[in-house]
C-alpha positions as CSV (number, residue, x, y, z in Angstrom):
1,X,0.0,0.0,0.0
2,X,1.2,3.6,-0.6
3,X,2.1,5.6,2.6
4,X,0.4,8.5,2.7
5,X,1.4,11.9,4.4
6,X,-1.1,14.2,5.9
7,X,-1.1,17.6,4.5
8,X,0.0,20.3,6.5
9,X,0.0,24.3,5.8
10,X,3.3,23.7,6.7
11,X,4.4,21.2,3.8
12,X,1.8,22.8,1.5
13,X,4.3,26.0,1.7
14,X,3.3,28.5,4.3
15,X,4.9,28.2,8.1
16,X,3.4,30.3,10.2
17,X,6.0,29.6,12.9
18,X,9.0,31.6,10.6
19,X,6.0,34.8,10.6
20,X,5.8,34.8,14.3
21,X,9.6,34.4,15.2
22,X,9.7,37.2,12.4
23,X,7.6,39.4,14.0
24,X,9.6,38.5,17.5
25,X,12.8,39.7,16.4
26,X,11.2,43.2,14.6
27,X,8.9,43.9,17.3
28,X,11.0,46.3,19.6
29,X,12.6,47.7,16.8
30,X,9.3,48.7,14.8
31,X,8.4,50.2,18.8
32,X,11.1,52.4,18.8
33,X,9.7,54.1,15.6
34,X,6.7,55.2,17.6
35,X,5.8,57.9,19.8
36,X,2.6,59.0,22.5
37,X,0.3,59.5,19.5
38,X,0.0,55.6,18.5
39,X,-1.8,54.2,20.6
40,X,-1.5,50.2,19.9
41,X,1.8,48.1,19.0
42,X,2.1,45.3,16.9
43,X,-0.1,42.4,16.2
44,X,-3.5,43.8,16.2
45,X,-5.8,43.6,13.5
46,X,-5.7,47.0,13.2
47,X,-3.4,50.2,14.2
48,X,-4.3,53.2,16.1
49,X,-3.4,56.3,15.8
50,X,-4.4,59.5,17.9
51,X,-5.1,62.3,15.4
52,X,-5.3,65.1,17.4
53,X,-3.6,68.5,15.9
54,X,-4.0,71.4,18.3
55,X,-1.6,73.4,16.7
56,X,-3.0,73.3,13.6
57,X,-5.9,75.2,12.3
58,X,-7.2,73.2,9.4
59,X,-4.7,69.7,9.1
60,X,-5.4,67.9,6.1
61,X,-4.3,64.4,5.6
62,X,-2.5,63.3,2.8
63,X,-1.4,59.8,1.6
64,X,0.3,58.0,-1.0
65,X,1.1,54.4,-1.8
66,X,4.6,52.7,-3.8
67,X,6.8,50.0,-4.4
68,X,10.3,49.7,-5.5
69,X,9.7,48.0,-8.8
70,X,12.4,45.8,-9.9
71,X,15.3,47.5,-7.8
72,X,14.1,44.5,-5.5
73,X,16.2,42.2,-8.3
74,X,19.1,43.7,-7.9
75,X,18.6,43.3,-3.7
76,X,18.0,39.7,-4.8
77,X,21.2,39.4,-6.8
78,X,23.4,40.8,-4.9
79,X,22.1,39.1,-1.3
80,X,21.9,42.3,0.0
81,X,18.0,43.4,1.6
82,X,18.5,46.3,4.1
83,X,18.5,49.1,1.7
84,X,15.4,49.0,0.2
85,X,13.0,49.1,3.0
86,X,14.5,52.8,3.2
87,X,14.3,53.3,-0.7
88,X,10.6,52.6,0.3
89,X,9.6,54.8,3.3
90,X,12.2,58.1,2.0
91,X,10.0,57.3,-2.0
92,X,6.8,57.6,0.0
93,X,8.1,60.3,2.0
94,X,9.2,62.8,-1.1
95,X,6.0,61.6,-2.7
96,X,3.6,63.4,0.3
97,X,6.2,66.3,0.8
98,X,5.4,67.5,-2.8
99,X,2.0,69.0,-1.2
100,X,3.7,69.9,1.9
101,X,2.8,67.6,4.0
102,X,5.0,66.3,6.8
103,X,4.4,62.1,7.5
104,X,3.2,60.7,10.5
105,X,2.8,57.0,9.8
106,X,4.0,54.4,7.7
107,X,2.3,50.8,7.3
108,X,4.0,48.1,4.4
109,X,3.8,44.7,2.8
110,X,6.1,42.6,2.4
111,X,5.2,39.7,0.2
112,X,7.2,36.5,-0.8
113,X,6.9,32.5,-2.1
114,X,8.5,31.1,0.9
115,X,9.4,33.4,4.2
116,X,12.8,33.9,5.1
117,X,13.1,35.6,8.6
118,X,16.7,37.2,7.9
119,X,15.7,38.6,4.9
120,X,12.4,39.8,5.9
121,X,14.4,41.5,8.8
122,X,16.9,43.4,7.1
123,X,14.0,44.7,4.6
124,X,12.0,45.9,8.1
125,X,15.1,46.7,9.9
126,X,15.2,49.3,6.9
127,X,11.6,50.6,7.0
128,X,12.7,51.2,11.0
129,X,16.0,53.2,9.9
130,X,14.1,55.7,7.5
131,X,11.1,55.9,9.9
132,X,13.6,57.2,12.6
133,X,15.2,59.8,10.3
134,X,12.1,61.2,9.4
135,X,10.0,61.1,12.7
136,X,7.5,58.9,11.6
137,X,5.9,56.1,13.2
138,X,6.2,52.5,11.5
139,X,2.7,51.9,12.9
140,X,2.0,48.3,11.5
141,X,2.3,45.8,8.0
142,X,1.3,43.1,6.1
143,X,3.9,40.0,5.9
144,X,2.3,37.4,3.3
145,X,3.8,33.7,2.3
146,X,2.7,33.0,-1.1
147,X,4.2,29.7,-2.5
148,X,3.9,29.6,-6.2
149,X,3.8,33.6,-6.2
150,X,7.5,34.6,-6.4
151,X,10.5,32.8,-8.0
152,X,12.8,31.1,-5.2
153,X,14.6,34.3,-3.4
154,X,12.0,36.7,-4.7
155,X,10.0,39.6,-3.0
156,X,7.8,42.3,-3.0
157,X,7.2,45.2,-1.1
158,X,4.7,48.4,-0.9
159,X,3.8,51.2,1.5
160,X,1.1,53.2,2.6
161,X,2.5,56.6,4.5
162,X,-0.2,59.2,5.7
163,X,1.2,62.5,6.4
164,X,-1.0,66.1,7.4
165,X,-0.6,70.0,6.2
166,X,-1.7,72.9,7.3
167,X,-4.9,73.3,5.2
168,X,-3.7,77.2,3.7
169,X,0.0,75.5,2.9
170,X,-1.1,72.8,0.5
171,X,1.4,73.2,-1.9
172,X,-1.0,73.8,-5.3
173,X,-0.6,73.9,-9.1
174,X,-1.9,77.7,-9.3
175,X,0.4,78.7,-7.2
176,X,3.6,78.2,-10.0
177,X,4.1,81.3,-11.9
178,X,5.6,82.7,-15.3
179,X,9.3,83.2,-14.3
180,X,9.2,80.7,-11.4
181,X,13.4,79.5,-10.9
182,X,13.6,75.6,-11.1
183,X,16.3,75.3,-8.3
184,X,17.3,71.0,-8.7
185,X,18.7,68.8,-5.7
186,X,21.0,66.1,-6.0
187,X,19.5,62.9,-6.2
188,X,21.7,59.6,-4.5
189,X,21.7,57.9,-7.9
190,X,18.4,55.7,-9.6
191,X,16.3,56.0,-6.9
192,X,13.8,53.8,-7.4
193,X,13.1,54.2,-11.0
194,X,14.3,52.5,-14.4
195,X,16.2,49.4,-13.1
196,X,14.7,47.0,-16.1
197,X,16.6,49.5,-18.8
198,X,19.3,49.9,-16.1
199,X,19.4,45.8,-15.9
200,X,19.2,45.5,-19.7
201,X,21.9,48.0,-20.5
202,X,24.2,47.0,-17.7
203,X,24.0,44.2,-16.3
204,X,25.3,41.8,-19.9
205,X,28.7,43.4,-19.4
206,X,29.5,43.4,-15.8
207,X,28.4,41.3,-12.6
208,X,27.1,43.0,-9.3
209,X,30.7,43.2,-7.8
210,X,32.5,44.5,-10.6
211,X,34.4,47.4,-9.1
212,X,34.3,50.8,-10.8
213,X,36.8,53.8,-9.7
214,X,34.3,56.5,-11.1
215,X,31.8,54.8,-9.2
216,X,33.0,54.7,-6.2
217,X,32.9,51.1,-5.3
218,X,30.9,48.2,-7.2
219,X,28.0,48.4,-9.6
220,X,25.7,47.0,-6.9
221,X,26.6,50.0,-4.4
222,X,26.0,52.4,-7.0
223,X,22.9,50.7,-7.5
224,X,21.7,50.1,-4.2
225,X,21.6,53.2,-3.5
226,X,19.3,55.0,-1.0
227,X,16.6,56.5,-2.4
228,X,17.2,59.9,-0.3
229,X,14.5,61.8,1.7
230,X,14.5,65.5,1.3
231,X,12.0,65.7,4.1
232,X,14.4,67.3,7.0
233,X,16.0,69.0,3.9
234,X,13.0,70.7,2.9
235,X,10.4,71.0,5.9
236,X,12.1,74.4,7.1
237,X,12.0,76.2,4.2
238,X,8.0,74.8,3.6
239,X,7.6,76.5,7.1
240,X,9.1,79.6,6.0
241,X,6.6,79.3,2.3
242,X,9.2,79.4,0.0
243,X,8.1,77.4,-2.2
244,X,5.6,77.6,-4.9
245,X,6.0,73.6,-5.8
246,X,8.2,70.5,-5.3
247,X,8.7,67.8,-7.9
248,X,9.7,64.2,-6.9
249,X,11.5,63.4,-9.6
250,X,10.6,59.6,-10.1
251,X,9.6,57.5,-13.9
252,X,8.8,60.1,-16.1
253,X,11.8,62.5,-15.5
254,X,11.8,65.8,-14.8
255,X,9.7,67.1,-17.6
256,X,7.0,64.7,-16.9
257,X,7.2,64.8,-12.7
258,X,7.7,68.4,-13.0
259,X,4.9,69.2,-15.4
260,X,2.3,67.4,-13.1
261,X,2.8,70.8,-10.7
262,X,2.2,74.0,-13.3
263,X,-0.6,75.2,-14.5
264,X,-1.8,74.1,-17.9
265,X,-0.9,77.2,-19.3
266,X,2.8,77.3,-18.0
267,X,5.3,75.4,-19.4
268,X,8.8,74.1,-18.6
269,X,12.5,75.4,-19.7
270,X,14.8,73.0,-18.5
271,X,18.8,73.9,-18.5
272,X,20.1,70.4,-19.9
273,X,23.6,71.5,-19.6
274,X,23.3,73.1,-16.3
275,X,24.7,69.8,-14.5
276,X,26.6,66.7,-15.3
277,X,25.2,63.0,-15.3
278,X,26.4,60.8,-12.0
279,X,28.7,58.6,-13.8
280,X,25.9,55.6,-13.3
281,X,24.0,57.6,-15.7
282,X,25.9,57.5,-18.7
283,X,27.4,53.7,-18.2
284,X,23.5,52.8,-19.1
285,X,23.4,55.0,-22.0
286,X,26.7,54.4,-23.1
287,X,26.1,50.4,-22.7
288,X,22.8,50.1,-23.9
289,X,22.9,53.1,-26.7
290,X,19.9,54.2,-25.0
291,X,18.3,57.5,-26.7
292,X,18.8,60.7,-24.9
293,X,15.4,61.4,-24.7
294,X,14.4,57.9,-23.5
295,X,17.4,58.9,-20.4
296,X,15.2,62.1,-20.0
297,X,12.1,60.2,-19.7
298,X,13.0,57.1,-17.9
299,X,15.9,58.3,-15.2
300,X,16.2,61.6,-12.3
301,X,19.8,61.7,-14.5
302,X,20.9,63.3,-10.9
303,X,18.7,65.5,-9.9
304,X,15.9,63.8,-6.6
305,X,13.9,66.7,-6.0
306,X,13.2,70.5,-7.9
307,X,12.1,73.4,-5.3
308,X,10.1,75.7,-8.0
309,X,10.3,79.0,-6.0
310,X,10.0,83.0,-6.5
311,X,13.2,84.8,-8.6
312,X,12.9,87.0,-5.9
313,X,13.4,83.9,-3.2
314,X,16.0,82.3,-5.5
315,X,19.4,83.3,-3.3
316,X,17.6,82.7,-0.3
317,X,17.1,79.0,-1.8
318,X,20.1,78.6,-2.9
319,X,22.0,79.8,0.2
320,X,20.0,77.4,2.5
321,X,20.5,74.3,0.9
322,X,23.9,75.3,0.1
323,X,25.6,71.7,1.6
324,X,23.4,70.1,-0.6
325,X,25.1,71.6,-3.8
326,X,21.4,72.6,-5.7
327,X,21.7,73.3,-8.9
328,X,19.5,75.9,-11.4
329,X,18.1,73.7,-13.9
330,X,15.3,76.0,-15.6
331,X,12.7,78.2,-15.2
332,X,8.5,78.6,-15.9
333,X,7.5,80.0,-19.3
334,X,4.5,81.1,-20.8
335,X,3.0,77.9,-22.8
């Protein structure tokens, strides 16, 4: 007779005992993220949040959801995970400060064919870091084991972050005028944008550790990147209304992030020689004899964030984010 063996949720592919031991070694770390205002820690079916705002006279909520695309196969390549839970939180983060809005919590999901605690870890252990730098609270998540769903070593993440502005410093498209200065900031490389032409172009030449002196260490470094937040950058000047926009410069490029932000009767002058490409930049063009108008439209080429702000506020700008080395790109036209 044939032995049969029970089936188990265990053997069928899911084991719920590598989610709880997971969420026993990120448990005090996701608590340090939080302060007086949440009001539940992990594990419930659903996190609370005290949104009370006595100093403000009209808060407004804002959200905004993302992933890192296929970045995550380059964290899979090169074995190396605690990077992109940043690239995450600090993408989500830029994403709600283009209103003006400062975060207050973050909630992700991690997804994957067969749970593997370290790795789930270092991705969460990354969500904490960026959380920390930017004062917001990693308030809860989603951790799903999905056999058949993902190749062998494969994940996916996404994130929900809900931040709140003052009601009468909504950053708004009206408010971008003729003559406006495009004033760009230094992005930390890719972001998390254009990896499949970046893969394509790249990645048939060289492996992961090839080392590169105009780099500044290997190819996976340069392309692991953090995806910066210009949050503490930025939340001073929004406090001081300097701004008449912000452009997260993610797919689309600068022309088509930055046009999302103007009126329809403005239009865009963009100063292509006003800075150089990061070297990262031009390997994928070079390599892949990529257009230059597909670079423009796929890649940040260098520049993370543009501050579109008064002529008459331009020096001040310029001389407050002065460490950051920001960069006149352009100005607002007539259509």
């Amino acid at each position: 007779m044939e032995s049969f063996v029970s089936l188990t949720y265990k053997n069928a592919g899911v084991d719920i005992d590598s989610g709880n031991e997971l969420v026993r070694r990120i448990a005090g770390r996701v608590k340090s993220t939080h302060g007086p205002r949440v009001l539940t820690g992990i594990g419930g079916f659903g996190a609370l949040y005290d949104a009370g705002f006595p100093d403000m006279h009209e808060p407004v909520l804002v959200s905004s959801v993302d992933g890192v695309g296929t970045k995550l196969k380059i964290a899979a390549m090169a074995g190396r995970h605690h990077t992109v839970g940043q690239d995450l939180v600090n993408h989500c983060i830029n994403d709600i400060l283009t209103t003006g809005a400062r975060p207050l919590f973050f909630m992700d999901y991690f997804a994957t064919g067969r749970l593997d605690p370290d790795v789930a870890e270092q991705v969460i252990e990354g969500f904490v870091i960026a959380c920390r730098e930017n004062d917001c609270a990693l308030i809860g998540g989603e951790t799903a084991e999905m056999p058949g769903m993902y190749a062998p070593n494969e994940y996916d993440i996404a994130g929900t972050i809900i931040g709140v502005v003052e009601k009468s410093r909504i950053l708004r498209r009206e408010m971008v005028q003729k003559d406006d200065v495009l004033i760009g900031l230094p992005s930390t490389g890719l972001h998390t944008n254009g990896y499949s032409l970046a893969r394509a172009a790249l990645l048939p030449h060289f492996s992961l550790d090839a080392h590169f002196e105009d780099l500044g260490g290997t190819l996976a470094d340069a392309l692991l990147a953090v995806h910066r937040s210009y949050g503490p950058l930025l939340q001073p000047l929004l406090e001081k209304e300097l701004f008449h926009g912000l452009s997260h410069i993610t797919g689309g490029g600068i022309v088509g992030n930055t046009g999302r932000i103007i009126p329809d009767d403005l239009a865009l002058e963009i100063d292509w020689d006003a800075w150089e490409w990061p070297r990262i930049f031009s390997m994928i063009q070079e390599l892949g004899e990529v257009p230059v108008e597909d670079m423009r439209r796929t890649f940040n080429l260098g520049i993370g964030m543009i501050c579109v702000v008064d002529p008459a506020s331009k020096d001040e700008v310029l001389n407050a984010l002065s460490d950051e080395n920001p960069v006149v790109v352009g100005r607002v036209s007539a259509a």
